[in-house]
C-alpha positions, 0 to 999 in steps of 0.5 A: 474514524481511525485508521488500523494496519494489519500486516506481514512482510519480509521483515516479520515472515518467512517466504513460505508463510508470506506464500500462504498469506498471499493475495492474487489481484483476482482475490483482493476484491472479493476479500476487501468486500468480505471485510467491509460486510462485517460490522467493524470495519467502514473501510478497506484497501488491501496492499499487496506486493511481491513481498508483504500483504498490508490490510489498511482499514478505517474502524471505530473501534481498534479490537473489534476491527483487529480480529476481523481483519485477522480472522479474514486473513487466517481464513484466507491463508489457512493458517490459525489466528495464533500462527499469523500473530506470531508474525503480523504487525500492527499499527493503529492511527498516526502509526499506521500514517507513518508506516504507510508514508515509509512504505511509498518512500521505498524505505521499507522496502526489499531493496531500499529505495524501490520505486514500484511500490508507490504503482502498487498503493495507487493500484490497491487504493484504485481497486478499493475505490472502485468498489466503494471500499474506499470512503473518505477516510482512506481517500486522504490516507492514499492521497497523502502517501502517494504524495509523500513517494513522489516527493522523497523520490524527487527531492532525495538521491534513495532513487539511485542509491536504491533500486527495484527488486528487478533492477537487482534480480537481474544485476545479480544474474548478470553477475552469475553468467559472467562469473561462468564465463570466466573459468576460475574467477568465480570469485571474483569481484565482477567489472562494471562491464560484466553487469550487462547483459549483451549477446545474452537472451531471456525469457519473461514469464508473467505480463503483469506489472513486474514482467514490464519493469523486467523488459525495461530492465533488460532492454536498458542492459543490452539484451539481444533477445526477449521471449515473453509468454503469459497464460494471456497471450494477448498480453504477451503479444503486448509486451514483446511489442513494447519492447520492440518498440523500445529497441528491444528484440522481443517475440511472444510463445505460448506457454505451453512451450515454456520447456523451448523457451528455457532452453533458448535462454540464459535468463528466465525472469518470472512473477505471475501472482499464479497459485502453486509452481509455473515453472516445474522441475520437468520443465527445466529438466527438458530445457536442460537437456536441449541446452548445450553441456556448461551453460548456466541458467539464471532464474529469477524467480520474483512471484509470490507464492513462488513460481518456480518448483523449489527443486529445480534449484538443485539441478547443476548449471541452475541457480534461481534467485528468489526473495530470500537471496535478493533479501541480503542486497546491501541498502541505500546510502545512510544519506539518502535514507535519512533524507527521506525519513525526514520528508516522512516526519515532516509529512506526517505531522502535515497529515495527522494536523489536517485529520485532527482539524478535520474531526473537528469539523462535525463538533463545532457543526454540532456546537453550533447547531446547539446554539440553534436549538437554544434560540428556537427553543427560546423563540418558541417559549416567547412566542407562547407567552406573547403570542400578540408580539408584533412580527417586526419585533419577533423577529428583531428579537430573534436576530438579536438572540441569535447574534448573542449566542454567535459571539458568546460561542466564536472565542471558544470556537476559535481556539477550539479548532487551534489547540484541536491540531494538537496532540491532545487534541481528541482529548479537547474533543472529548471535554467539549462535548462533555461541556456543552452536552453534545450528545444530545443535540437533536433532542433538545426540547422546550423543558431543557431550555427551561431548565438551562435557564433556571 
């Protein structure tokens, strides 16, 4: 079994066609369990995020199962299969490993060194398993990429060097309303004290994972206030209370008064996986004119399809910042990335010996139990033209067999599972069960023997 990744990010797609081939946590099941239906495909987990969408899935065969995972997609999007190729990327065996590997380190990353992804692998590896969609194949692909984030993100500085996209969303907002305070510096370069956000308010709209990182975020810059609302209002009740319970000062509001929200607020910080815009031109049109004349709005708009109607970025006082502007933030230190790619490579290599060593397992299993047949066939044969053997020396008999075809297959056995973790070694595989007939064990009868010995 091999592992094929299909997918698109913000290196290989523009925001709106990354909008159209979104999937929303409501979807992911269902499209999962679509694509182990078919015929191609054993297993699948589905990564989604912010900024890509990544098909990981277990296959025999690489073609059949690629245009599987494609037509699903384009069905999906809405979009034809040769739109999307101009787009996907895609990786098959140790590649799809690596590229896994880097995603969890943060090196393929919007902002280099993120730590929310390695959450949103093990959300998606969950979500896989829990409909049995994750076998054992992808269960150890997981496991290893999981590993390898939190090692990179222990034993290197890309945590500092780099940050969560929220992390930069809202140092830019900060940047702007302090650049509005100061009439004429707009160009100028901010302080470190301007990075903060104190005496400012904000609104969080989305409960989900990124509207946490949000209120963490923003209670850890001096926020004096944070409304959260969400189309659950238990969640927001949730939120707002963690954050009080952070130190925070936090209340939740319904949504459908968004427009007071917006109003009240400097920042608006969004991201709620939702279909089509939350956060609509009438909304800040009305939140605007209930503002007083001159203060600037931030809206951090982070959802995926985009949550905030795109007009309203023309609207004066109004700026959003969305995946395209953050897209430009400058990367993590040379140092740090070199680092971490070499705890990748080296856990790679890990990774892809163990998967070569454990498809070795079911061969020698089968080597063996090719050995098996040959006694009982050979018994068999003795026993039919002996039938008067004594029982003792049958099975004296049968021992001593048994132990020659042990040791004439323990040399071979052993140095086939040293030189199988090599790279060559499914060529190995290929030639030893060429040699030894593999493919007929479990049919092995009494003429075969006969002819073997022959």
């Amino acid at each position: 079994m091999s592992i094929l990744l299909v997918g698109l990010s913000h290196h290989s797609a523009p925001v709106a066609l990354l909008e159209s081939v979104a999937v929303a946590e409501a979807d992911r099941d269902a499209l999962t369990e679509s694509l182990i239906g078919g015929r191609h495909v054993d297993e699948a987990m589905i990564v989604t995020t912010c900024n890509r969408v990544e098909v990981y899935a277990a296959v025999e065969a690489f073609h059949p199962a690629l245009d599987d995972v494609v037509d699903l997609l384009s069905r999906h999007s809405g979009l034809s299969a040769e739109e999307l190729s101009r787009h996907l990327y895609v990786r098959y065996s140790e590649s799809a490993a690596e590229h896994l590997f880097s995603v969890a380190s943060g090196l393929d990353s919007m902002v280099v060194g993120e730590q929310q992804i390695i959450g949103q692998i093990r959300t998606a590896y969950q979500s896989a398993s829990d409909i049995g969609a994750a076998g054992t194949t992808l269960h150890r692909l997981a496991q290893q990429a999981l590993h390898v984030g939190k090692r990179v993100h222990t034993e290197t500085g890309i945590d500092s060097a780099g940050s969560s996209v929220v992390s930069v969303a809202l140092d830019r907002a900060a940047e702007l309303l302090a650049a509005g305070d100061s009439a004429g510096t707009t160009t100028a370069s901010p302080s470190p004290s301007s990075r903060r956000l104190d005496g400012r308010r904000a609104v969080v709209l989305g409960a989900g994972a990124m509207g946490g990182l949000a209120v963490a975020h923003l209670g850890r810059a001096g926020i004096s206030h944070i409304d959260v609302t969400n189309r659950t209002p238990d969640r927001a009740d949730r939120l707002s209370e963690i954050a009080r319970d952070s130190g925070t000062p936090a209340s939740a509001f319904p949504m459908e008064d968004l427009a007071d929200g917006i109003a009240a607020a400097d920042i608006l910080f969004t991201c709620t996986g939702a279909v089509g815009a939350v956060v609509t031109l009438g909304d800040v049109h009305t939140a605007l004119a209930r503002r007083g004349p001159g203060r600037p709005l931030v809206i951090c708009d982070l959802g995926m399809p985009r949550d905030v109607d795109p007009s309203v970025s023309g609207l004066p006082g109004v700026t959003v910042l969305g995946i395209e502007e953050l897209n430009a933030d400058p990367a993590t230190s040379a140092a740090a990335a070199d680092a971490a790619r070499t705890i990748v490579d080296t856990e790679l290599a890990a990774y892809t010996q163990a998967e070569r060593m454990a498809g070795v397992g079911p061969l020698i299993g089968q080597l063996r139990g090719r050995g098996g047949q040959v006694v009982a066939a050979e018994m068999r044969r003795l026993e039919s033209r002996l039938p008067d053997l004594d029982d003792r020396v049958r099975d004296e008999v049968a021992n001593t067999v048994r132990r020659v075809v042990d040791k004439l297959l323990h040399p071979p056995t052993v140095r086939f599972k040293e030189l199988a973790a090599q790279p060559d070694g499914e060529n190995l595989a290929a030639v030893v069960r060429t040699l030894f007939d593999l493919d007929s064990v479990g049919r092995l009868d009494e003429t075969s023997v006969d002819e073997e010995a022959s």
